[in-house]
C-alpha positions as CSV (number, residue, x, y, z in Angstrom):
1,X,0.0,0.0,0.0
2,X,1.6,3.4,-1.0
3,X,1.0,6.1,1.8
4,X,2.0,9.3,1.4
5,X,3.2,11.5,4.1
6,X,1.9,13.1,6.3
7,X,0.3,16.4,6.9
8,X,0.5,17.9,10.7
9,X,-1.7,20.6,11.6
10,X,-1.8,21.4,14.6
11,X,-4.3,22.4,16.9
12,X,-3.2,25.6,18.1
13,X,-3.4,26.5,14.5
14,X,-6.6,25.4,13.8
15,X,-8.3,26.6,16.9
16,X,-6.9,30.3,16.2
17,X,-8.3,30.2,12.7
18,X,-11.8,29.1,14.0
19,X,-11.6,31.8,16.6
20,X,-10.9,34.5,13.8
21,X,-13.8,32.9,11.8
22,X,-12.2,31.0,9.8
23,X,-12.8,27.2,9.1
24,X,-10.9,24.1,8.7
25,X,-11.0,24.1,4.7
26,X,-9.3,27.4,4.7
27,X,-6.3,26.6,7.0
28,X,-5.3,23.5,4.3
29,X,-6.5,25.6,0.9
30,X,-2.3,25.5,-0.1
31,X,-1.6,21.8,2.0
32,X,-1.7,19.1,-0.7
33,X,-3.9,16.7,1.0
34,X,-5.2,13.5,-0.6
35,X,-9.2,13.3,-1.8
36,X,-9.9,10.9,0.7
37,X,-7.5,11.3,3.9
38,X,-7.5,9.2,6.8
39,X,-7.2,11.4,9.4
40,X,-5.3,10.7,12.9
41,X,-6.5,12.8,15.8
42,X,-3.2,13.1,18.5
43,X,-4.0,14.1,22.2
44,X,-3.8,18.1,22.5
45,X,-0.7,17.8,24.6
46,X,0.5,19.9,27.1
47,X,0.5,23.0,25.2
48,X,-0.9,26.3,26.8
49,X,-1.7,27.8,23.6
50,X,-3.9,25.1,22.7
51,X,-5.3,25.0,26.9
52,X,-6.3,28.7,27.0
53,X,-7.8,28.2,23.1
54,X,-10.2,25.3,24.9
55,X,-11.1,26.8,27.5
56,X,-12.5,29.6,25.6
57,X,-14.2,27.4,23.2
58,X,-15.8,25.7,26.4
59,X,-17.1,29.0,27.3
60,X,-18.2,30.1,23.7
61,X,-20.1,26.3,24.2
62,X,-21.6,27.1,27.1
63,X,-23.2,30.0,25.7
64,X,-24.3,29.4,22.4
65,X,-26.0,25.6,24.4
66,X,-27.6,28.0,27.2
67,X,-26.2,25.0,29.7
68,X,-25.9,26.2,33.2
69,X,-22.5,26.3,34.3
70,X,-21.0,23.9,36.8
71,X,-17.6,23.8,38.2
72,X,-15.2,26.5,37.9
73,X,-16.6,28.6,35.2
74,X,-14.5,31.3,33.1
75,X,-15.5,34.1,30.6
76,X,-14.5,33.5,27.1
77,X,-12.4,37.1,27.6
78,X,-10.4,35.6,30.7
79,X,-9.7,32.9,29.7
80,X,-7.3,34.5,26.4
81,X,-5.9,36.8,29.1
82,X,-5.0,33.4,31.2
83,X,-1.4,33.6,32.2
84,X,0.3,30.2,32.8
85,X,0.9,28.9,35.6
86,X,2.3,25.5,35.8
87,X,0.6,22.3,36.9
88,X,-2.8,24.8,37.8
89,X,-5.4,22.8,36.9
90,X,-8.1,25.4,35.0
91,X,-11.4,24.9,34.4
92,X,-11.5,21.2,33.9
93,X,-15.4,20.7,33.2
94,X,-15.1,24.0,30.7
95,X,-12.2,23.0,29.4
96,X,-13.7,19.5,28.0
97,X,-16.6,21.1,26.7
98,X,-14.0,22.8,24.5
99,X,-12.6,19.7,23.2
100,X,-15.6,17.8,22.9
101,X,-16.6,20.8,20.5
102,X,-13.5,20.7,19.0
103,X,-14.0,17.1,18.2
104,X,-17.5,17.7,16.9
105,X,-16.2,20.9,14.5
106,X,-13.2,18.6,13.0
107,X,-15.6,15.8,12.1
108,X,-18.0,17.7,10.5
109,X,-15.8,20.0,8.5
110,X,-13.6,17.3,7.5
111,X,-16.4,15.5,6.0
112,X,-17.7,18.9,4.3
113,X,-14.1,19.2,2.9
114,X,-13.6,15.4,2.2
115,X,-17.2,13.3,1.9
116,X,-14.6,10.2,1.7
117,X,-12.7,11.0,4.5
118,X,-11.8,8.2,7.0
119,X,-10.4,9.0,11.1
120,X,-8.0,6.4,12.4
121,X,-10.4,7.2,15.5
122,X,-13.7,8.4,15.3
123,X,-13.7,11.9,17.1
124,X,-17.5,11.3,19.0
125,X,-15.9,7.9,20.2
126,X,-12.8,9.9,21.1
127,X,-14.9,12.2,23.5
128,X,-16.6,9.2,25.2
129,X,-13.0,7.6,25.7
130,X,-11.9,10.6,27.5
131,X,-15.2,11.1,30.0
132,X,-14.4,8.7,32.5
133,X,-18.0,8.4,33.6
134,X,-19.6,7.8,30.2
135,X,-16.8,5.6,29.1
136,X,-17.0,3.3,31.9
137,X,-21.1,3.0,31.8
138,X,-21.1,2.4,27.8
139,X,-18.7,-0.3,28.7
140,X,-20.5,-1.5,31.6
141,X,-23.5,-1.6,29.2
142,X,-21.5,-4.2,26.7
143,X,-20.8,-6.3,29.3
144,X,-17.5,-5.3,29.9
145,X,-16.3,-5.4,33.6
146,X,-14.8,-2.3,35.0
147,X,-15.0,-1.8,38.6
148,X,-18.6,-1.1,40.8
149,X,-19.5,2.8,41.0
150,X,-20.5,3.8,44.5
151,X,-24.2,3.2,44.9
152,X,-26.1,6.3,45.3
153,X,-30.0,7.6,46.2
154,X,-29.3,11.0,45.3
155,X,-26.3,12.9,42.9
156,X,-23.1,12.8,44.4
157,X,-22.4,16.8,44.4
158,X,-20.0,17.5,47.3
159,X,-17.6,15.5,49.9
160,X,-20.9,15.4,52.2
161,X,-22.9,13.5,49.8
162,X,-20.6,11.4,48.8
163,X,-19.6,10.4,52.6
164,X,-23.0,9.9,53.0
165,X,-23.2,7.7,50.2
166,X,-19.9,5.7,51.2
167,X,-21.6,5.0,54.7
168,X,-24.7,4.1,53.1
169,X,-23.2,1.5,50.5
170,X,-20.3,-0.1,53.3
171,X,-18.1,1.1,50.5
172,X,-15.6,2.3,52.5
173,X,-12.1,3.0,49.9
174,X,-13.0,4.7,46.6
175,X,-11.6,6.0,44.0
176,X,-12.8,9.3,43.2
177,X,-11.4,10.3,39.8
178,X,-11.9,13.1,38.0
179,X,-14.1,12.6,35.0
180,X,-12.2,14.5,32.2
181,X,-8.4,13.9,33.8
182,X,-5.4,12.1,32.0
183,X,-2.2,11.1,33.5
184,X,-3.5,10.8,36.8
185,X,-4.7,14.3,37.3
186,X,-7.2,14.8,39.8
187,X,-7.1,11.1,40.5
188,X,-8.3,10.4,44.7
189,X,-7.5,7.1,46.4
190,X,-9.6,7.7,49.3
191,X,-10.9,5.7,52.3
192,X,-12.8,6.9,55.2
193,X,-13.3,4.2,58.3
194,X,-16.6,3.5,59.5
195,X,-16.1,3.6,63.0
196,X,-13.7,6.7,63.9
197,X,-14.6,9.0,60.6
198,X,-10.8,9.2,59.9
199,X,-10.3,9.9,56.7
200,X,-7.2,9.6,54.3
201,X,-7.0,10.8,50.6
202,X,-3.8,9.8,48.5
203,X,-3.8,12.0,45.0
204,X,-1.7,14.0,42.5
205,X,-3.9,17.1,43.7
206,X,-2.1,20.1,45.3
207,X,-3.9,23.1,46.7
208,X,-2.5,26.3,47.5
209,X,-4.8,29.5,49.0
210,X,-4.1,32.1,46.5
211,X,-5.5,35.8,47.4
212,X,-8.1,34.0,49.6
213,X,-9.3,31.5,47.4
214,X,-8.4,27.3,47.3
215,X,-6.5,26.7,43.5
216,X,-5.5,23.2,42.3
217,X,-2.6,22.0,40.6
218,X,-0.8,18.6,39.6
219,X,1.8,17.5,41.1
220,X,4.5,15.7,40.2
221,X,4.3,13.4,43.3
222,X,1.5,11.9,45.6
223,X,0.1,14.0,47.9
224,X,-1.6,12.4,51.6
225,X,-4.5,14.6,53.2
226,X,-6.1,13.7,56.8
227,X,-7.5,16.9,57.4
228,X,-11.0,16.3,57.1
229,X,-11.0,20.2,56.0
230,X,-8.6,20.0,53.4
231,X,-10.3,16.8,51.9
232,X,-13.7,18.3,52.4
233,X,-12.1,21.4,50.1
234,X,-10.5,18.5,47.6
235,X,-13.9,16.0,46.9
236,X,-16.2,19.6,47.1
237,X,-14.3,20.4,44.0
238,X,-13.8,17.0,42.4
239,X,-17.7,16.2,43.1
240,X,-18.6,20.1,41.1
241,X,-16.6,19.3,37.9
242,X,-17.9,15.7,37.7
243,X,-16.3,13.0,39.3
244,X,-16.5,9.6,38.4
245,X,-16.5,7.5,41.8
246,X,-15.7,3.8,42.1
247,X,-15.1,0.9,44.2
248,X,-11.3,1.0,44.8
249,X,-10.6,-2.9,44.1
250,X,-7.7,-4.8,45.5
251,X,-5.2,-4.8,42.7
252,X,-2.8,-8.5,42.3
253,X,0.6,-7.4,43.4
254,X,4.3,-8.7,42.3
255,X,6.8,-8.4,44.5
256,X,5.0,-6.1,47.5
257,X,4.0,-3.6,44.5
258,X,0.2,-3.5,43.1
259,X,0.4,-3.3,39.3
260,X,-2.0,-3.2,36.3
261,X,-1.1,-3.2,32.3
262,X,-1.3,-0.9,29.6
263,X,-2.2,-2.9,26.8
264,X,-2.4,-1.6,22.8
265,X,-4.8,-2.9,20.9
266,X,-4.5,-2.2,17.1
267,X,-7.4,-3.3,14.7
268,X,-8.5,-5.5,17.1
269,X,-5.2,-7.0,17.9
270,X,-3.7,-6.8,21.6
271,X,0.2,-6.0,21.2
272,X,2.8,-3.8,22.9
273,X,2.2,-4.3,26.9
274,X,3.8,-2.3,29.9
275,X,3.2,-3.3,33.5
276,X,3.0,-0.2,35.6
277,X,4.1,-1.2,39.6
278,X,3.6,0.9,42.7
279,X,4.0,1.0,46.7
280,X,1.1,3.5,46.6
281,X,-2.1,2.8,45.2
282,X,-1.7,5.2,41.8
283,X,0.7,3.7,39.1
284,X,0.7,6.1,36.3
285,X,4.8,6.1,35.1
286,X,4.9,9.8,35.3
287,X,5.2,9.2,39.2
288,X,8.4,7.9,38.9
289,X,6.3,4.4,39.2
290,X,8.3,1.5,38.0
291,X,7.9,-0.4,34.1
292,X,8.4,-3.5,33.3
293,X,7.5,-5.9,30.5
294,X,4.8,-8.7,31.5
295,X,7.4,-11.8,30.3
296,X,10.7,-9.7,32.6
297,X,7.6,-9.9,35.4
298,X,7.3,-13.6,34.7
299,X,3.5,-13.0,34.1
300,X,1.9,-16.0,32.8
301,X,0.4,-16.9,29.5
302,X,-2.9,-17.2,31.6
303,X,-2.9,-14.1,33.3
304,X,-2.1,-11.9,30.0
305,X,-4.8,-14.0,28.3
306,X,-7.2,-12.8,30.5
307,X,-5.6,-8.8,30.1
308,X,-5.4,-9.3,26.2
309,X,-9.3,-10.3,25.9
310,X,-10.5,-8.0,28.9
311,X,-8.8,-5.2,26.0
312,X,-9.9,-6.5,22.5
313,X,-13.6,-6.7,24.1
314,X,-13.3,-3.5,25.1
315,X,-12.0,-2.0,22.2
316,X,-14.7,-3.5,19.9
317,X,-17.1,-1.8,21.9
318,X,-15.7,1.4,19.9
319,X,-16.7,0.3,16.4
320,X,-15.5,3.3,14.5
321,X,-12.1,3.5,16.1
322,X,-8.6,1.3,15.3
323,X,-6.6,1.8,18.3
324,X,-6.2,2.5,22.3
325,X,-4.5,1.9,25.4
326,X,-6.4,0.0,27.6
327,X,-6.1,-0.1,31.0
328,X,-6.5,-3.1,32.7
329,X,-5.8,-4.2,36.5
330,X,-5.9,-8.3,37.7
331,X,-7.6,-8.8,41.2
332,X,-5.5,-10.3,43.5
333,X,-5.7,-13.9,45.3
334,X,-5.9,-16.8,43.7
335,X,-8.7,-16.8,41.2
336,X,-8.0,-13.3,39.7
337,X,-10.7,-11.1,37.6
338,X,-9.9,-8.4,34.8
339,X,-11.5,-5.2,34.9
340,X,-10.6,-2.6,32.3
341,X,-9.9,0.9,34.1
342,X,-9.2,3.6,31.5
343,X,-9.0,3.3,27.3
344,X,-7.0,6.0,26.2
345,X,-7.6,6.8,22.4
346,X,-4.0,8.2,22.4
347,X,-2.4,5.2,24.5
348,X,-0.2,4.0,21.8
349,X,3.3,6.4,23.4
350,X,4.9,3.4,24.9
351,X,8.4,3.9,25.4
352,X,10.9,1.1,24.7
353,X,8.2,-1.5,24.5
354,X,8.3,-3.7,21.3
355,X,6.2,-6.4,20.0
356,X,7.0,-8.8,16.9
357,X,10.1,-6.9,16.8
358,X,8.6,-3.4,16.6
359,X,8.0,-0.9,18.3
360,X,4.2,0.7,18.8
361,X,4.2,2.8,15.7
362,X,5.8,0.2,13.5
363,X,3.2,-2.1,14.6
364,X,0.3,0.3,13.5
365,X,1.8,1.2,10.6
366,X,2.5,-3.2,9.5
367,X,-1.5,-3.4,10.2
368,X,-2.4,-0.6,8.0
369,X,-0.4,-2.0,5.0
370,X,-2.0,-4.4,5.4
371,X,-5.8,-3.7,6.5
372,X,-6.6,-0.3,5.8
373,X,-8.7,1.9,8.0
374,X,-12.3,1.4,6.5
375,X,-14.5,2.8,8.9
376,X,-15.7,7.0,8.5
């Protein structure tokens, strides 16, 4: 199959232009693009530009839907006067409302532009990978097993409720995660005990009072609250931009460190697979958490069996897209269960990892030679 290379736009670009009125068919009127591309979205990255330009479409969302806000909630003028400030978490409710819109705007001017155009991931299944809450009830719904939300009579809005809620279900260690987060951020391991009311909450969440008012930022370590004020300020803010809140299962461990996997899964085939090991109950590898391949680990052919078709069944459950990182833990004890955790829809960046002799991108790119990407 001949491919030609690749065009990279990128999306600070293409959010300026729609903010000056412009529109995707005019930023690529002098690219030479082919009649029919297949189009690969990429995560928006860590890039400030591209932050401030989705917060404001969030707001710009917000009003042209009439929704009422919730969260923090920021004026389409502030938020292009933002200055950076790094790690501060802005806005997150507003700020996936902008990349949800995003999402929608690409597809449907890419197909004005191209009618044949293909995405290597379809950008409406892209925004229910990233809401943790919607992605884990549509899998839920196929039958896939991802761990038990935290029972509830009434909407978990605040750290009151959702104590309440904790007593009322014996569910006493949760993990609160925030819905729209990635790489951890605003991710709560948090257990309260039933007979004292101590409380503990392990997370990436910092807070600093700035002129009188509670901001959050990510940090690059794990944070341990026992206030019961400062977690009543954490989960009152988690709860108010959507929080997806589950039962914090008892992950298998090796060697006195819980793990689970990343596994890729490329047109239906489970590859490249990282085990991700931690003394603390959060294992993302940006926390200088330890990697390892399964087969260094000595995991057996049983146990990744059970990871590779906990994955593939959750990646058919996204019909229109080709690849993801899925997330998948192993209970411990002796008869262990998979439960999928997080699919990532950019969760192919796996560092010195190879399968069949390649690495990630090689492996992709083998597969479509081979079977092209024939969904829209």
């Amino acid at each position: 199959m001949d491919m030609s290379p690749a065009v990279v736009l990128s999306y600070e670009q293409l959010l300026r232009t729609w903010r000056q009125g412009g529109t995707l068919a005019e930023l690529v009127k002098s690219v030479p693009i082919a009649a029919s591309p297949l189009i690969r979205l990429d995560a928006p990255g860590e890039d400030w530009q591209v932050e401030r330009e989705l917060l404001h479409l969030g707001a710009m969302d917000n009003k042209i839907r009439g929704n009422e806000p919730f969260g923090e909630s920021l004026s389409a003028e502030a938020c292009l006067a933002l200055e950076q400030q790094w790690g501060r978490i802005y806005a997150p409710a507003q700020w996936f409302r902008g990349w949800k819109a995003c999402l929608e705007r690409i597809r449907l001017e890419a197909r004005e532009q191209w009618p044949d155009v293909r995405f290597w991931n379809d950008p409406a299944e892209i925004g229910l990978m990233f809401d943790k809450r919607a992605c884990q009830r549509h899998l839920s719904q196929h039958g896939i097993s991802v761990p038990p939300l935290l029972p509830s009579s009434q909407p978990v809005t605040c750290s009151e409720t959702l104590r309440a809620a904790m007593h009322d279900s014996r569910m006493h260690r949760v993990f609160v995660k925030l819905a729209y987060g990635s790489g951890a951020s605003g991710v709560v391991a948090y257990q309260l005990n039933p007979r004292t009311g101590a409380e503990i909450a392990t997370t990436t969440v910092g807070m600093e009072t700035v002129q009188g008012r509670t901001v959050f930022y990510n940090e690059g370590k794990l944070q341990k609250y026992t206030s019961r004020d400062e977690i009543r300020i954490l989960m009152d803010w988690l709860c108010a931009e959507g929080a997806q809140i589950e039962r914090w299962m008892p992950k298998a461990t090796l060697d006195q460190r819980v793990y689970d996997i990343r596994q890729l899964v490329v047109a239906g085939q489970a590859g490249h697979a990282v085990m991700r090991l931690s003394r603390t109950p959060i294992t993302n590898l940006h926390l200088r958490n330890e990697r390892m391949l399964p087969a260094d680990a000595g995991l057996s052919e049983q146990y990744m069996s059970m990871i590779q078709q906990a994955a593939q069944r959750a990646m058919m459950t996204f019909p229109d897209s080709w690849s993801a990182g899925i997330d998948v833990m192993l209970t411990g004890g002796m008869n262990p269960r998979a439960y999928v955790l997080d699919v990532n829809p950019f969760g192919d960046l796996l560092y010195r990892v190879q399968h069949q002799g390649l690495n990630a991108y090689e492996w992709e790119m083998m597969f479509l030679r081979k079977e092209p990407v024939t969904h829209a």
